[in-house]
N, C-alpha and C positions, 0 to 999 in steps of 0.2 A: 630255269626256263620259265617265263613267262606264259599267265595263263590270258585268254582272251579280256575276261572281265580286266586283268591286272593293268593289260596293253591300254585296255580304254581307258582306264583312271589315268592311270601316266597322261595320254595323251590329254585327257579334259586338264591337268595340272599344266602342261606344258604348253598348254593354246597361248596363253596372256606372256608367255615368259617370253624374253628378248634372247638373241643369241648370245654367250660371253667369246665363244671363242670364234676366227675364220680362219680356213683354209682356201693358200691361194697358190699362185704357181710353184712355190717351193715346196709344196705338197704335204706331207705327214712327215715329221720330223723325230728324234728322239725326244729331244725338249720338250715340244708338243703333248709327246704322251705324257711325259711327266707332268704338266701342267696339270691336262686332264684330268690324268689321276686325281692329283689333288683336289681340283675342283669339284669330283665325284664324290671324295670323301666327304668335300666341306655340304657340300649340296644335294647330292643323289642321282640329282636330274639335270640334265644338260642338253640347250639346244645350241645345236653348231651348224652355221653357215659357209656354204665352200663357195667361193667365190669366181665370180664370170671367166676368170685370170687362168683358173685350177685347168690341169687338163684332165684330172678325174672328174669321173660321175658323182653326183653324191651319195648315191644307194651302195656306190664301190668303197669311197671313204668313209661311210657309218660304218660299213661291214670292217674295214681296216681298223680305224680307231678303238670299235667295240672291242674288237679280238684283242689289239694290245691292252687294252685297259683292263681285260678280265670282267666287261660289261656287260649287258642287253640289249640290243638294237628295240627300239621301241615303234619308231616311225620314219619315214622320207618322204619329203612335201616339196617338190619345185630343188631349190638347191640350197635346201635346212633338212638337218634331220636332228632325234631327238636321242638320246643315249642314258640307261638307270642303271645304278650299282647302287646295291642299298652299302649304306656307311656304316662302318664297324663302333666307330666313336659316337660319332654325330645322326642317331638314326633321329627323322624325322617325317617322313611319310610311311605311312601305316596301308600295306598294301589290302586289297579286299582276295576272301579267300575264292 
């Protein structure tokens, strides 16, 4: 669980970042998560864009993708949100205590 301070650093990190992945009318897939994952591992921090198309909400799809991925919902802004798994291999953000 994330603590307030932690949520804010995530988020100052994740201001400048682009989205890598969207979500659009095919919704949350298996593949998907598996992408995710991986991209968690490689990265930690992920910002995802769901798309006009989606017929979920985005604050619905962070909370979905989180849960499969074993992650942290960090934030939801408009129809991005941002998602943290710290990486077992690849740790590289140093959270504040």
């Amino acid at each position: 669980m994330l603590t307030g301070k932690q949520r804010s650093y995530l988020k100052s990190i994740a201001h400048n970042m682009d989205p890598i992945f969207q979500v659009g009318k095919n919704g949350i897939t298996e593949n998907f998560i598996k992408q995710v994952e991986e991209a968690l591992e490689a990265r930690e921090l992920l910002k995802i864009k769901v798309l006009n198309n989606s017929l979920l909400d985005a604050t619905e799809v962070a909370n979905e993708v989180a849960e499969a991925a074993n992650a942290e919902f960090v934030q939801s802004i408009g129809n991005k949100f941002v998602i943290y798994k710290e990486s077992e291999e690849n740790k590289t953000i140093e959270l504040p205590r």
